[in-house]
C-alpha positions as CSV (number, residue, x, y, z in Angstrom):
1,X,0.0,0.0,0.0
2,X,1.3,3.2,-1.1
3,X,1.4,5.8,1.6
4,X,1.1,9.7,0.4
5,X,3.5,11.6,1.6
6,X,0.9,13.9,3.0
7,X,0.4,11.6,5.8
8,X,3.9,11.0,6.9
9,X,4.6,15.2,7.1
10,X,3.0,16.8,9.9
11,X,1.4,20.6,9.4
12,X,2.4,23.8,11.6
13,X,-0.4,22.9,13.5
14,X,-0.3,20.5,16.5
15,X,2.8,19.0,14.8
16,X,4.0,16.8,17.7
17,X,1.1,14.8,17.6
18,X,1.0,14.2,14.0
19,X,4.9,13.4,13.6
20,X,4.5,10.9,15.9
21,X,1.3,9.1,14.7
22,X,3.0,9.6,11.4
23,X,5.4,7.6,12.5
24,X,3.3,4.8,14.4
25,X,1.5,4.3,10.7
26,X,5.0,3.8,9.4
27,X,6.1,1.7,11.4
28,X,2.7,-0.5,11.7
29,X,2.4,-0.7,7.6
30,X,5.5,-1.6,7.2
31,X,5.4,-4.8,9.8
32,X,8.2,-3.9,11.8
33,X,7.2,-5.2,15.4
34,X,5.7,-8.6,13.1
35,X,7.8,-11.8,14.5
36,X,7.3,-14.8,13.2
37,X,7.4,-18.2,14.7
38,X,11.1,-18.5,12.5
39,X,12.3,-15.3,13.9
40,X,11.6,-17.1,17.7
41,X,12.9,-20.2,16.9
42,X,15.6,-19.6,15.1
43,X,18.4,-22.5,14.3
44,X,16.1,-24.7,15.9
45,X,13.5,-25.2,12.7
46,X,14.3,-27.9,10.7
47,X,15.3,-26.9,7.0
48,X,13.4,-28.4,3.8
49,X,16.5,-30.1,2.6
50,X,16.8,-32.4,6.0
51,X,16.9,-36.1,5.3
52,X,13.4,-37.6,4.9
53,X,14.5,-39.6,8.4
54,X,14.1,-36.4,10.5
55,X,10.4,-35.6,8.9
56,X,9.7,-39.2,9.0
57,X,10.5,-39.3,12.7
58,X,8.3,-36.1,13.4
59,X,5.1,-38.6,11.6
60,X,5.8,-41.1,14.1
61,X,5.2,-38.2,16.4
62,X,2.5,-36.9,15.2
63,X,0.8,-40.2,15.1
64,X,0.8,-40.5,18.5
65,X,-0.2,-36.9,19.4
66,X,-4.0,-36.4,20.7
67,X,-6.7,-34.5,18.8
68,X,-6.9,-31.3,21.2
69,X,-3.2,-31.0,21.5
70,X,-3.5,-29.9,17.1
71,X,-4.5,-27.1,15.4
72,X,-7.0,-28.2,12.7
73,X,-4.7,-27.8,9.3
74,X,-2.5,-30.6,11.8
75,X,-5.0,-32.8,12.7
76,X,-6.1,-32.8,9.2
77,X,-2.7,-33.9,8.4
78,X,-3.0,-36.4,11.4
79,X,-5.8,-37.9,10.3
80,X,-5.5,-38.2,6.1
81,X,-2.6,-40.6,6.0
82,X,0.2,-38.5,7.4
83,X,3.7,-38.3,5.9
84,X,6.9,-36.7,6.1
85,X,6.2,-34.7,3.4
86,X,3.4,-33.0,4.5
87,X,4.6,-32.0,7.9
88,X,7.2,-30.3,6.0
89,X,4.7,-28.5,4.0
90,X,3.1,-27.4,6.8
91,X,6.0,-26.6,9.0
92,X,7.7,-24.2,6.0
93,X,4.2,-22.6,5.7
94,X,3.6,-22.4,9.3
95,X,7.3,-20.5,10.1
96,X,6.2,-17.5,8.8
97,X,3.1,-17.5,10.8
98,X,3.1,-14.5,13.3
99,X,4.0,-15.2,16.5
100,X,1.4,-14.4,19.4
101,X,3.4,-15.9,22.7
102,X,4.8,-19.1,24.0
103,X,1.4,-20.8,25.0
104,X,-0.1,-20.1,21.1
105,X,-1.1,-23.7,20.2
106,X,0.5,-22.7,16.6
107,X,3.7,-22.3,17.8
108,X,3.4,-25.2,20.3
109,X,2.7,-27.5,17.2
110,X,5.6,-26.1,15.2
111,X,8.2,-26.4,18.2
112,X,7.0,-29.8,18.3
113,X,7.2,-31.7,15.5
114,X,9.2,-28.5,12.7
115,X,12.2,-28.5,15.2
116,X,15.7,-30.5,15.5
117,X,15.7,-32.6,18.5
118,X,19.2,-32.4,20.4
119,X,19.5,-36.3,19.3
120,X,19.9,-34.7,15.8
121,X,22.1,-32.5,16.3
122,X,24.6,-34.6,18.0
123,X,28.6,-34.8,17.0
124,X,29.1,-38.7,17.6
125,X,26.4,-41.2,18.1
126,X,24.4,-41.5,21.3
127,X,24.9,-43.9,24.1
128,X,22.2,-46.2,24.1
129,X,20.1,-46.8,27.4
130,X,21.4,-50.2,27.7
131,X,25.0,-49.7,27.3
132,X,26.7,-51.0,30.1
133,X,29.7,-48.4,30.1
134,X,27.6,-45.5,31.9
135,X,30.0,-45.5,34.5
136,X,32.9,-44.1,31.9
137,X,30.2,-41.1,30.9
138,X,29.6,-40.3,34.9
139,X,32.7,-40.7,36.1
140,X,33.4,-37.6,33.6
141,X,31.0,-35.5,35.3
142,X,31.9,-36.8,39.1
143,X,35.7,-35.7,38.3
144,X,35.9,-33.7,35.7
145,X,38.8,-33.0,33.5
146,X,41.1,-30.3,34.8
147,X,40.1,-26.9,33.2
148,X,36.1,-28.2,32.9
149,X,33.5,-26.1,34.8
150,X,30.2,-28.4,34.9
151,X,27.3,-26.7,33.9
152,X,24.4,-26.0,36.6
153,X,22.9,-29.2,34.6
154,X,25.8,-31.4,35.2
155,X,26.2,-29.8,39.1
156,X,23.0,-31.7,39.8
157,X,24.1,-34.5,38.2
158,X,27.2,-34.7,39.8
159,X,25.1,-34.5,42.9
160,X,23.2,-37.3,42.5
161,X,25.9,-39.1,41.5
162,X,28.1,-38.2,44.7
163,X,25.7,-38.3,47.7
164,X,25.5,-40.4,50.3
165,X,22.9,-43.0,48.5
166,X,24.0,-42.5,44.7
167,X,22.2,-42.4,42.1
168,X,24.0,-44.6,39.8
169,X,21.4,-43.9,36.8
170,X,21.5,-39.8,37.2
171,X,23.3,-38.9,34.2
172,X,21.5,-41.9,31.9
173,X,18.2,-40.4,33.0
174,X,19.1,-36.6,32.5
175,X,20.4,-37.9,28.9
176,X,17.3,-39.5,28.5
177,X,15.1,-36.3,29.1
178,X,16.9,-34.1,27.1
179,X,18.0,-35.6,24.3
180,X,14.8,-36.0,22.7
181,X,14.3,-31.9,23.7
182,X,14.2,-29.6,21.3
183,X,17.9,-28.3,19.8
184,X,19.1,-24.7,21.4
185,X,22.5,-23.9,20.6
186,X,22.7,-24.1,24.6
187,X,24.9,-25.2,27.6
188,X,22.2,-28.3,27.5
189,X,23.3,-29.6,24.0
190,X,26.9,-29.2,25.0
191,X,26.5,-31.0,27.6
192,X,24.8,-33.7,25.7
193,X,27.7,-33.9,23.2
194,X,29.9,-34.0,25.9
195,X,28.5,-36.9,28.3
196,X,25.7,-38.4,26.3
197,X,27.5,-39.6,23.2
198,X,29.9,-42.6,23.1
């Protein structure tokens, strides 16, 4: 839309006020405080040219998820034979949906199943559940490497793992939880490269 220029210069008269809603109708038109659900996610949206894996994984997830927990244009998805490819059609259309706030069931869907999980994200492959060396990963976080400051993360762990009645399984259980998280550039994922990964 084409603004005259007549609107944007304010008269002799009362010209405060008009330079300044002037400058509110510039700044609405052009979209300037518009943020989309990309711009608050970031590097954590999945990219179309991920492996069909990934999107496959998020239909797996998907097929599990309940009716109320979808917006409709979802549960459509959900419920006409979903597939990889049509999450990722509707997570690349859904990124540049404006985002409202953190509870929006919008943004909740696409954090959910448009996002990397840390898993993904990892630099060497994850320690299975049933791998019997968790005692190498923990003992890594109970003495840590001169120079390494734990994380507040790994400070509970440690914690767990050094108290009076340990709690062998701390570390395997904190991996658990957050590996299948959503990815954040973040002290978490380090951590996770660090201590979750064989």
């Amino acid at each position: 839309m084409a603004i005259k220029p007549s609107i944007l210069i304010p008269s002799t008269v009362a010209a405060t006020g008009a330079f300044v809603g002037g400058y509110f109708l510039v700044k609405e038109l052009n979209g300037s405080n518009h943020k989309t659900i990309k711009d608050q996610l970031g590097e954590s949206l999945m990219i179309a040219s991920d492996s069909s894996d990934k999107w496959d994984a998020r239909k797996q997830s998907l097929s599990s998820a309940t009716p109320e927990s979808l917006v409709e244009d979802l549960k459509s998805i959900k419920d006409n034979s979903p597939s990889g490819d049509k999450i990722k059609a509707w997570c690349l259309s859904n990124a540049s949906v404006e985002f409202k706030d953190d509870k929006d069931m919008r943004y909740l869907n696409v954090r959910t199943y448009c996002t990397y999980k840390v898993k993904d994200k990892l630099s060497k492959a994850v320690r299975d559940q049933g791998d019997s060396d968790w005692a190498t990963a923990s003992n890594k976080v109970k003495t840590p490497s001169s120079g390494v400051i734990l994380s507040p993360a790994m400070e509970k762990v440690k914690a767990e793992l050094t108290k009076d009645s340990p709690n062998n399984d701390a570390l395997k259980n904190w991996c658990k939880d957050i590996l299948d998280s959503m990815y954040e550039n973040d002290s978490n994922f380090r951590d996770a490269d660090s201590y979750c990964t064989k």
